[in-house]
Chimera marker file (.cmm) of the C-alpha trace (Angstrom):
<marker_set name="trace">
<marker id="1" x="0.000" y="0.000" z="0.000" r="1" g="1" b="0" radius="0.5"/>
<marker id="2" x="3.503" y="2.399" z="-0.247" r="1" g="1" b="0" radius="0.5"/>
<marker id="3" x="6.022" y="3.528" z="1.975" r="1" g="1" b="0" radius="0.5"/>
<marker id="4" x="5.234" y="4.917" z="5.489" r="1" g="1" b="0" radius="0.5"/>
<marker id="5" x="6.173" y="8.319" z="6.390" r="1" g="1" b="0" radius="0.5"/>
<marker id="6" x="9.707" y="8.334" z="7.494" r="1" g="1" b="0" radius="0.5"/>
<marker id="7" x="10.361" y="5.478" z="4.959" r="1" g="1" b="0" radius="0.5"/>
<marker id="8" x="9.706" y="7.547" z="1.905" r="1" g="1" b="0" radius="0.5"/>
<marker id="9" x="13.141" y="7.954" z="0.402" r="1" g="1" b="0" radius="0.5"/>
<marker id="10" x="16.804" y="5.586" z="1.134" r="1" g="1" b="0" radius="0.5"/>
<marker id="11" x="19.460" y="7.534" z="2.102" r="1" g="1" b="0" radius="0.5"/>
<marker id="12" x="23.122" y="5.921" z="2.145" r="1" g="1" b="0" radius="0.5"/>
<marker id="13" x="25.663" y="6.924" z="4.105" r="1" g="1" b="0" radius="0.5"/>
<marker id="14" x="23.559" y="8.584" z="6.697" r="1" g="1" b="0" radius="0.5"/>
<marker id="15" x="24.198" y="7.070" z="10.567" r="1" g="1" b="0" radius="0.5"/>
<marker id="16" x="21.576" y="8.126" z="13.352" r="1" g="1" b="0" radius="0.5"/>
<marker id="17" x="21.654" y="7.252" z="16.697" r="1" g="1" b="0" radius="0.5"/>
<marker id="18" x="18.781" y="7.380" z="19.174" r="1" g="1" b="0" radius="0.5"/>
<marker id="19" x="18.264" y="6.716" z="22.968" r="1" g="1" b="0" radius="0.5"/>
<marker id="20" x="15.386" y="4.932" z="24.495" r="1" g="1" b="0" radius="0.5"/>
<marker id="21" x="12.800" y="7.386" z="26.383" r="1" g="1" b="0" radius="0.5"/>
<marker id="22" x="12.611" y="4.718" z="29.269" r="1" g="1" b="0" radius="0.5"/>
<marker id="23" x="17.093" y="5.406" z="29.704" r="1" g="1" b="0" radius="0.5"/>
<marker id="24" x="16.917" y="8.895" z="29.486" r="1" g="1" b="0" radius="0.5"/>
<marker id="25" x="16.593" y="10.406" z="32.674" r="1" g="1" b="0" radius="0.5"/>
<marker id="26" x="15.200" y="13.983" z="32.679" r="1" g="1" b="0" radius="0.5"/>
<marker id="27" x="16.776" y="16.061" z="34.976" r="1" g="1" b="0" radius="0.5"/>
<marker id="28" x="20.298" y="14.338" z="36.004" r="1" g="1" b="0" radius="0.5"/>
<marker id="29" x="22.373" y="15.917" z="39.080" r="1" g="1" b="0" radius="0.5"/>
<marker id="30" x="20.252" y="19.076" z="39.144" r="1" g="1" b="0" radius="0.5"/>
<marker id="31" x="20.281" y="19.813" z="42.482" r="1" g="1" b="0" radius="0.5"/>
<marker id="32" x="24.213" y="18.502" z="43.167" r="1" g="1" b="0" radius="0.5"/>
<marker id="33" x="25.692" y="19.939" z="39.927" r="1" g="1" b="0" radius="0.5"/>
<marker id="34" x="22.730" y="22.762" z="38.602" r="1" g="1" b="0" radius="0.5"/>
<marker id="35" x="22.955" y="24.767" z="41.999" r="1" g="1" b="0" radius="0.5"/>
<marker id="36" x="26.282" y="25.266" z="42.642" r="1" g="1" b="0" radius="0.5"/>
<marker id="37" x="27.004" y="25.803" z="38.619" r="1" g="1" b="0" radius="0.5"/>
<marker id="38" x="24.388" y="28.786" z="38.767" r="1" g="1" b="0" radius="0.5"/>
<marker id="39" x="26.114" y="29.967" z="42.087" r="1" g="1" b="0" radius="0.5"/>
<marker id="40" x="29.271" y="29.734" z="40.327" r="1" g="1" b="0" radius="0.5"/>
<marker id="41" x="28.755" y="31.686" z="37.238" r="1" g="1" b="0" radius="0.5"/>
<marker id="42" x="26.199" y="34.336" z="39.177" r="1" g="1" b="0" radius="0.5"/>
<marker id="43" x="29.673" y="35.557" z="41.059" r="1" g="1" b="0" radius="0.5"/>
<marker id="44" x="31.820" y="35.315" z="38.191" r="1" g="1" b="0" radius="0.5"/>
<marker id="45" x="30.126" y="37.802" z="36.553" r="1" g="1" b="0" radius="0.5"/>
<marker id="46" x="29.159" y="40.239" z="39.187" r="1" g="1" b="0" radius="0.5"/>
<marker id="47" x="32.079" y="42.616" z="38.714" r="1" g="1" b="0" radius="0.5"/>
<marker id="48" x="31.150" y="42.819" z="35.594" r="1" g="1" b="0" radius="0.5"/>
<marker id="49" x="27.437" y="43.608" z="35.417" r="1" g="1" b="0" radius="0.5"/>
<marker id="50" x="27.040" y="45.361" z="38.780" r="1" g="1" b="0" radius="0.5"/>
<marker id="51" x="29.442" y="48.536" z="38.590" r="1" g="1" b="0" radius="0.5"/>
<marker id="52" x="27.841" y="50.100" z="35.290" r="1" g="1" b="0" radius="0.5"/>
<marker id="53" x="24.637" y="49.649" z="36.800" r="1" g="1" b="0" radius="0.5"/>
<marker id="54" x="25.287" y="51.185" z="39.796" r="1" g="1" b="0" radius="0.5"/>
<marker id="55" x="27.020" y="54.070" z="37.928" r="1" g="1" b="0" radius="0.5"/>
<marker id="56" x="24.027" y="54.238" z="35.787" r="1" g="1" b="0" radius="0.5"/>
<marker id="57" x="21.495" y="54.655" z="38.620" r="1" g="1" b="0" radius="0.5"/>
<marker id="58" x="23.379" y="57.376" z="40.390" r="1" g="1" b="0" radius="0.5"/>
<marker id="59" x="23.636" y="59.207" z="37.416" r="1" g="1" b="0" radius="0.5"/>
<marker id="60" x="19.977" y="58.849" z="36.904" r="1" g="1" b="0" radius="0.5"/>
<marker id="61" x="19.234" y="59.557" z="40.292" r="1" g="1" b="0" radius="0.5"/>
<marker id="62" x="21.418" y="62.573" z="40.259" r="1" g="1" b="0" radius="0.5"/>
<marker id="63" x="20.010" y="64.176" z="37.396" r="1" g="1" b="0" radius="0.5"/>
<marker id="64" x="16.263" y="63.757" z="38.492" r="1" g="1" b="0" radius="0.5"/>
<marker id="65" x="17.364" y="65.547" z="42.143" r="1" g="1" b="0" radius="0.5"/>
<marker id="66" x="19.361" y="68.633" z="39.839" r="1" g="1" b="0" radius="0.5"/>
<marker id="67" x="16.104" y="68.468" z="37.462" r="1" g="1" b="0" radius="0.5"/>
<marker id="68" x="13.817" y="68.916" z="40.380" r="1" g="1" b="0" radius="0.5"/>
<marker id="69" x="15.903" y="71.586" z="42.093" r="1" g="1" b="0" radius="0.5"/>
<marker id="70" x="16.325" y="73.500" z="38.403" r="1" g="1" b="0" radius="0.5"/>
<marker id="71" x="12.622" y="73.732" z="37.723" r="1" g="1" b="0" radius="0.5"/>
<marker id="72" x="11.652" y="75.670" z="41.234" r="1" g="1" b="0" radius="0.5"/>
<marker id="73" x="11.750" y="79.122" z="41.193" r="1" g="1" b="0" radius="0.5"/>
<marker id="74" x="14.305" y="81.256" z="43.238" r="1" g="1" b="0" radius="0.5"/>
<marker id="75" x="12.819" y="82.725" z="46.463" r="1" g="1" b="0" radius="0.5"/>
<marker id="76" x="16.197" y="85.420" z="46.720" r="1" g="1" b="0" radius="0.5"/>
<marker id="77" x="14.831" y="86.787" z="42.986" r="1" g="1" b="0" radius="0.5"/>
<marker id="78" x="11.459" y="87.825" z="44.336" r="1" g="1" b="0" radius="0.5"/>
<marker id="79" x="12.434" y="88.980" z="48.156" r="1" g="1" b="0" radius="0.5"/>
<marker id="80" x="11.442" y="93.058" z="47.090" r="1" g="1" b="0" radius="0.5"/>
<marker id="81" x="8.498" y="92.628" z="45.313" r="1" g="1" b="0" radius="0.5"/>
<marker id="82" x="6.249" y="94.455" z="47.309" r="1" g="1" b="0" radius="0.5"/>
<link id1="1" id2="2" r="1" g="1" b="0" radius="0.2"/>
<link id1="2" id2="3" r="1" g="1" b="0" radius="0.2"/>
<link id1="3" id2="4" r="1" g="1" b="0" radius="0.2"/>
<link id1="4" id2="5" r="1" g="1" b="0" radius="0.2"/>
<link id1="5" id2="6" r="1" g="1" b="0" radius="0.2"/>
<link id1="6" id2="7" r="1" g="1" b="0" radius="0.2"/>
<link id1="7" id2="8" r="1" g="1" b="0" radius="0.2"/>
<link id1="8" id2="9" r="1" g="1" b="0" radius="0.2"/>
<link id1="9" id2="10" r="1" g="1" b="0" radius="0.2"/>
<link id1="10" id2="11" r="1" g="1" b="0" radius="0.2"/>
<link id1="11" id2="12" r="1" g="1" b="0" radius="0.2"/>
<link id1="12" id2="13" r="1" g="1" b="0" radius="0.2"/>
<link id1="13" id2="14" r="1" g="1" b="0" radius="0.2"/>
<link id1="14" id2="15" r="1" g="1" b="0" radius="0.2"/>
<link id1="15" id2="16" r="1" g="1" b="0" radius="0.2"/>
<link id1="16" id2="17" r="1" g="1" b="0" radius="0.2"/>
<link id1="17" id2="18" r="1" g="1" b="0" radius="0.2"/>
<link id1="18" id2="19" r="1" g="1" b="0" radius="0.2"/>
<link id1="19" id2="20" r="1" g="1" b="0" radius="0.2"/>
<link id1="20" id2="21" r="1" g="1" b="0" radius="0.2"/>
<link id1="21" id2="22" r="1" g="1" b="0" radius="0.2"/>
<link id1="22" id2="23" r="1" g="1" b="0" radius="0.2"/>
<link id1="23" id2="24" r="1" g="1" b="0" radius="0.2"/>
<link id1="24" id2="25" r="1" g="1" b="0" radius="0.2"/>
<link id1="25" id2="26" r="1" g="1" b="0" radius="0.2"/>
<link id1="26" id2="27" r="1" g="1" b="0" radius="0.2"/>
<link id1="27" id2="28" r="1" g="1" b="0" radius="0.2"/>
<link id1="28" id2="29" r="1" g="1" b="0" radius="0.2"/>
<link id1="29" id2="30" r="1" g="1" b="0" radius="0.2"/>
<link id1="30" id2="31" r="1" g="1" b="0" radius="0.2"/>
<link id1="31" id2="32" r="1" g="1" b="0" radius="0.2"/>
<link id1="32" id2="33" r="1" g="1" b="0" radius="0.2"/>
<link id1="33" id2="34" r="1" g="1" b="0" radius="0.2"/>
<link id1="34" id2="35" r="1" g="1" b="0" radius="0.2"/>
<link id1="35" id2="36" r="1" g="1" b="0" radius="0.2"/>
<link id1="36" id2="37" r="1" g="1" b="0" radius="0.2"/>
<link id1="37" id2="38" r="1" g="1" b="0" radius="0.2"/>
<link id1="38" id2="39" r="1" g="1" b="0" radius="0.2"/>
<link id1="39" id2="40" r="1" g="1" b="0" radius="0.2"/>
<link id1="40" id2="41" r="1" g="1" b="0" radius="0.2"/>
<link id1="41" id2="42" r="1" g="1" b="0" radius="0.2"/>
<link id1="42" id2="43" r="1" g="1" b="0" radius="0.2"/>
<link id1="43" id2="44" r="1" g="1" b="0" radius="0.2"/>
<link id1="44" id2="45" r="1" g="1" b="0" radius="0.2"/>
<link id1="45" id2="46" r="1" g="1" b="0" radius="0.2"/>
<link id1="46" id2="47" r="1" g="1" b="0" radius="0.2"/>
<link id1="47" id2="48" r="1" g="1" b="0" radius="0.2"/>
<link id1="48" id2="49" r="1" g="1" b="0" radius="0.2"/>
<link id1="49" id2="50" r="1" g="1" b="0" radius="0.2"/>
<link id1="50" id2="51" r="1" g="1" b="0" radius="0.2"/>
<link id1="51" id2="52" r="1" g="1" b="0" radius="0.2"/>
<link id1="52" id2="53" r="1" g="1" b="0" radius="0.2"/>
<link id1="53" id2="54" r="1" g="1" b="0" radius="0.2"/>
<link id1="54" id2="55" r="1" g="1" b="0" radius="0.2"/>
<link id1="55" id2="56" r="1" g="1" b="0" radius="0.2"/>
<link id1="56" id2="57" r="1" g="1" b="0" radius="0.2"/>
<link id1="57" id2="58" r="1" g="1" b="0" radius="0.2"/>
<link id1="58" id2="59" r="1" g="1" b="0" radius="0.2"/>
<link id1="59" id2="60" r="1" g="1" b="0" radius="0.2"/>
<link id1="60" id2="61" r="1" g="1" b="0" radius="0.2"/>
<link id1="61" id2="62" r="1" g="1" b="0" radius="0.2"/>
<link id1="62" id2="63" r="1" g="1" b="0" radius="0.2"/>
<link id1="63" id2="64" r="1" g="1" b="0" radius="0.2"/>
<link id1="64" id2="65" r="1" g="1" b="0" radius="0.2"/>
<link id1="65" id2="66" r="1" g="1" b="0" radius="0.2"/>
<link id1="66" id2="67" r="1" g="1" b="0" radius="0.2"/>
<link id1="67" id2="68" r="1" g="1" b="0" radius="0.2"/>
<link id1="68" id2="69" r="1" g="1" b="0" radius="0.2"/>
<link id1="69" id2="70" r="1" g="1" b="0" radius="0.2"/>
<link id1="70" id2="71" r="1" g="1" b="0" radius="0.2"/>
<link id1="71" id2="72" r="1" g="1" b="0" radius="0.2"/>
<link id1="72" id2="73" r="1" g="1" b="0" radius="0.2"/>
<link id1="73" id2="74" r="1" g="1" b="0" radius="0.2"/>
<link id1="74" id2="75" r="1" g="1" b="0" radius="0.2"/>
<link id1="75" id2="76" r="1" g="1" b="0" radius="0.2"/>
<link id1="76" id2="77" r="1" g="1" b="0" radius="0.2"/>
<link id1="77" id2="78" r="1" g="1" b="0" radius="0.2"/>
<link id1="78" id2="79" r="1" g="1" b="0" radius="0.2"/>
<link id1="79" id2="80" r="1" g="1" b="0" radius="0.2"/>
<link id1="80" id2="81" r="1" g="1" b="0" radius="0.2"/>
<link id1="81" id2="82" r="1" g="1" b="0" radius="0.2"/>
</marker_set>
């Protein structure tokens, strides 16, 4: 009645290999190798990502405090108007 899907064409010289479902195992050494991996590279890179943030938010923060004290209005300029 024909070929079945994945038996449609022979290819030579092509090698796969597959693994059972049932000897796979899903998540191996997560907790004993995945933890301590993630703790690992989280400090390697913390010198790295944390000082141009922290230079970034002061600068932020420092030019909304200037921006706030720019856009009042001088109490000195108005002292004589009487």
């Amino acid at each position: 009645m024909g070929k079945h899907f994945g038996n449609l064409a022979r290819v030579r010289h092509v090698i796969s290999y597959s693994l059972s479902p049932f000897e796979q195992q899903a998540f191996p050494n997560v907790v004993s190798h995945g933890v301590p991996n993630v703790g690992r590279r989280f400090a390697s890179q913390v010198l790295r990502v944390v000082p141009p943030l922290a230079l970034g938010y002061l600068i932020y923060s420092w030019g909304t405090q200037e921006f706030e004290r720019l856009k009042r209005k001088n109490p000195a300029d108005y002292e004589h108007d009487q």
